[in-house]
Residue frames as qw, qx, qy, qz and C-alpha x, y, z in Angstrom:
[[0.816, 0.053, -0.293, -0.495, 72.59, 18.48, 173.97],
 [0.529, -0.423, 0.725, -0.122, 72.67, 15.12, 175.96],
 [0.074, -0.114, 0.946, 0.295, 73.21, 11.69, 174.36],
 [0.364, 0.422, 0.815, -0.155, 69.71, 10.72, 174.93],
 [0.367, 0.751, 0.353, -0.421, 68.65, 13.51, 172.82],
 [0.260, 0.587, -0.584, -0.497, 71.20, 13.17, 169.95],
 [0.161, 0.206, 0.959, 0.111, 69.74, 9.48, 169.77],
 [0.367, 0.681, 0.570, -0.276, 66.20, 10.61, 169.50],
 [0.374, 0.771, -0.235, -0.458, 67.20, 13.58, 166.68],
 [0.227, 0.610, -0.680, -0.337, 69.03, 10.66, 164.91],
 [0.895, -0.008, -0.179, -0.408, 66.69, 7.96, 165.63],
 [0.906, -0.417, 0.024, -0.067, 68.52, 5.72, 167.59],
 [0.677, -0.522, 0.375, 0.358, 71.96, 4.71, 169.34],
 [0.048, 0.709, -0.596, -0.375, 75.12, 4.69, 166.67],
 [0.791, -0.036, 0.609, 0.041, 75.25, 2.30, 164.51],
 [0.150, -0.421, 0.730, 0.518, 76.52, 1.29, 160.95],
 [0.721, 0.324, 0.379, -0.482, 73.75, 0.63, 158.47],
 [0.531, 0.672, -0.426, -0.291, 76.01, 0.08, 155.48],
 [0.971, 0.086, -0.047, 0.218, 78.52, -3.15, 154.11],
 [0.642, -0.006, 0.171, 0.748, 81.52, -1.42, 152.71],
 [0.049, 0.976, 0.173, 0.122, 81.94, 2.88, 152.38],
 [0.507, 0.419, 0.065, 0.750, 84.19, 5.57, 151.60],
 [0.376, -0.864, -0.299, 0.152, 84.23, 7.94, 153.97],
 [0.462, 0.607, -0.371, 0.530, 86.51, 11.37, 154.52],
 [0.680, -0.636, -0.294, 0.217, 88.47, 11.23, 158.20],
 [0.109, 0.892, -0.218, 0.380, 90.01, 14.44, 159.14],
 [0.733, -0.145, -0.211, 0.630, 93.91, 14.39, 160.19],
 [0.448, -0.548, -0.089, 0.700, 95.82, 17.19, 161.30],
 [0.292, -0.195, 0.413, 0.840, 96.27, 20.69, 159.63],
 [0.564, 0.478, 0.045, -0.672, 92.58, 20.72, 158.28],
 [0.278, 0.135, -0.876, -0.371, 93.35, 17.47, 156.03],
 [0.850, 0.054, 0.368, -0.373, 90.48, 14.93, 155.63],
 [0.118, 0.332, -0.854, -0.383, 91.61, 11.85, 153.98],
 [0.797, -0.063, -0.228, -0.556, 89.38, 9.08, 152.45],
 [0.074, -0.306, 0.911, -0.266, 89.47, 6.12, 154.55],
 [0.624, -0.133, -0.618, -0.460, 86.83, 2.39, 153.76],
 [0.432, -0.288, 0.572, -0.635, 84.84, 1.39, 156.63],
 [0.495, -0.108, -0.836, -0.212, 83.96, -2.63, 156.46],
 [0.832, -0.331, -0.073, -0.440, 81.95, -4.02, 158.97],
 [0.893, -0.441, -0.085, 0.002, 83.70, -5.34, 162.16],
 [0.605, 0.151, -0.276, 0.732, 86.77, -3.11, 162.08],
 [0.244, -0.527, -0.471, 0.664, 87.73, -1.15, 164.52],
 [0.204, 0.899, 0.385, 0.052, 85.78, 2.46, 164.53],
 [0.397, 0.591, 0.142, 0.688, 87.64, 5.28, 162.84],
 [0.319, -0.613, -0.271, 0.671, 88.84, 8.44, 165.29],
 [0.201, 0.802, 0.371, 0.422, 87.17, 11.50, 164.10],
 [0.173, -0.932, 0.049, -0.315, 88.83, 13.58, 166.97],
 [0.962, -0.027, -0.106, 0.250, 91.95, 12.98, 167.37],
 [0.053, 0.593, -0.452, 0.664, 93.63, 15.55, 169.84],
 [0.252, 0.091, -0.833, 0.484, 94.39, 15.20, 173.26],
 [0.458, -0.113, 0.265, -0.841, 90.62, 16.35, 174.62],
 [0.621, 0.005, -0.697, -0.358, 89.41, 12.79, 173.57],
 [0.001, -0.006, 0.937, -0.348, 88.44, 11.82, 177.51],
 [0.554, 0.106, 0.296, -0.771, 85.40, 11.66, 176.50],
 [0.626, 0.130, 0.761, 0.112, 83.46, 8.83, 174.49],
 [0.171, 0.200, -0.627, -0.733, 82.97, 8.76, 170.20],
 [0.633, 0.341, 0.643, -0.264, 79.49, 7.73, 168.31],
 [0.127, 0.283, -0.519, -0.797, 79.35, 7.55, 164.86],
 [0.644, 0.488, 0.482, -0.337, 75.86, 7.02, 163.10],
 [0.131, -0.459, 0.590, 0.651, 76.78, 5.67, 159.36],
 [0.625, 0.556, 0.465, -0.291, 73.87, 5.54, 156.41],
 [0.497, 0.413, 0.432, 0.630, 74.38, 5.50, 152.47],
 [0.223, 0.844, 0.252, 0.417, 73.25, 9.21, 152.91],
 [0.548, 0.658, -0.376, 0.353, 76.24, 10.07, 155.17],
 [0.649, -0.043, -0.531, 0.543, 78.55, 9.97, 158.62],
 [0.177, -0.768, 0.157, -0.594, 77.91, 11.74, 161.52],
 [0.706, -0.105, -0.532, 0.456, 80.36, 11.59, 164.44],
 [0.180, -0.846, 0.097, -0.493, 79.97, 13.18, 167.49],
 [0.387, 0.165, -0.661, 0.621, 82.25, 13.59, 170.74],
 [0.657, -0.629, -0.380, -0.169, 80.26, 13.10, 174.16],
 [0.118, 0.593, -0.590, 0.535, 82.17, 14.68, 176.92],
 [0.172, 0.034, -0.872, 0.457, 82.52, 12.99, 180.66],
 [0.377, 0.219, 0.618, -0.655, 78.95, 14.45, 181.48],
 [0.451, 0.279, 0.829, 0.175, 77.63, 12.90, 178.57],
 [0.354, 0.812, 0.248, -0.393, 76.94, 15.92, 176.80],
 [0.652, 0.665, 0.246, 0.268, 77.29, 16.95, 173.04],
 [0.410, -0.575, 0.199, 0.680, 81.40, 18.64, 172.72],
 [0.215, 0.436, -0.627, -0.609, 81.87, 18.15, 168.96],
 [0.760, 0.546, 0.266, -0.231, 80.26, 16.91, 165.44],
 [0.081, -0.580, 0.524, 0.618, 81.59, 15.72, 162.32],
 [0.662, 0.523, 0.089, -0.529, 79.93, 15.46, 159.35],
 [0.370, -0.300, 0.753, 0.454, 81.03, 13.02, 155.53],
 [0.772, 0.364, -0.184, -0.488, 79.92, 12.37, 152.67],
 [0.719, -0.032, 0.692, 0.058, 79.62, 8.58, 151.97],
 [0.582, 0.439, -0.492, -0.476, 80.18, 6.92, 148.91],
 [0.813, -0.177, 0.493, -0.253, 78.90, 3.00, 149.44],
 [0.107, -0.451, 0.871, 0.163, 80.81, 0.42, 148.29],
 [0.850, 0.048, -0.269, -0.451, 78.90, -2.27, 146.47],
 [0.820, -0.400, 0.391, -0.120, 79.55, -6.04, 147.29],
 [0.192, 0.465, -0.753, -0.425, 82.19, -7.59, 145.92],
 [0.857, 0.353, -0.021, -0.374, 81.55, -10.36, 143.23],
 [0.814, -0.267, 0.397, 0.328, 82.96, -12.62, 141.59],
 [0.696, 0.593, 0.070, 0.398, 84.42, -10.63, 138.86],
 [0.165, -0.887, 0.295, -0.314, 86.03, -8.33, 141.38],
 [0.683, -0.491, 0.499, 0.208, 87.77, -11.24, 143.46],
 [0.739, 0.340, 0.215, 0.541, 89.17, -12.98, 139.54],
 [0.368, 0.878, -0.181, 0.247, 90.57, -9.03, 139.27],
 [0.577, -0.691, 0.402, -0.171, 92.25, -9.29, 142.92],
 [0.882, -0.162, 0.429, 0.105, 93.77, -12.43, 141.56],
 [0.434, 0.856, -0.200, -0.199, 95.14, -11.06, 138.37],
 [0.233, 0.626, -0.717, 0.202, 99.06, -11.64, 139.06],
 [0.403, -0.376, 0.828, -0.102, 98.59, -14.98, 141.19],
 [0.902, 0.249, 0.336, -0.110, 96.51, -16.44, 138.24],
 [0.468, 0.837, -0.280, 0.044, 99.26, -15.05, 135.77],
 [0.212, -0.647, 0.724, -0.113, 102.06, -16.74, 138.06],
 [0.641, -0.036, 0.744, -0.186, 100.33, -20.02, 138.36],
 [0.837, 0.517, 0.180, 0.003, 100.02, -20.18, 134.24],
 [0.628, -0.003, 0.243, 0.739, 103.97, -19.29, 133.97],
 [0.302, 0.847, 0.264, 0.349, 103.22, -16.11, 132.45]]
């Protein structure tokens, strides 16, 4: 399958539709660990052996992750599927937890 036609089956180019998400990224050995994807860090290596001269897309919705490897002729090598779990926005009762121990420092406690 070429690129142009894993855009069209996936409705357009790669992109990131979410804020904040839980995603699982497979490591060595058959592990997948969970790893949070924010908006404007770098993109996560789903294939991560030495065949990587090719290029990564990852298409990322609340209903889940799909990464695929694109070899040198621009065709479909490898897929990898996630379940997502979407991160709401933080608030402001989430940042006063985050602060917990530097408000506790700054009353002596």
């Amino acid at each position: 399958m070429t690129r142009s036609e894993t855009e069209q089956l996936l409705r357009g180019p790669a992109r990131n539709e979410v804020h904040r998400a839980i995603v699982w990224v497979p490591k060595g050995g058959g592990r997948r660990v969970s790893s949070e994807i924010k908006p404007g860090e770098p993109e996560r290596e789903f294939f991560s052996d030495d065949s990587m001269d090719g290029t990564q897309a990852v298409w990322l919705t609340e209903t889940g992750l799909i990464a695929v490897d694109f070899g040198q002729d621009d065709r479909l090598r490898r897929k990898y599927y996630s379940d997502v779990h979407v991160v709401g926005s933080p608030n402001v009762l989430d940042w006063l937890s985050s602060m917990r121990g530097r408000i506790r420092k700054s009353l002596g406690h």
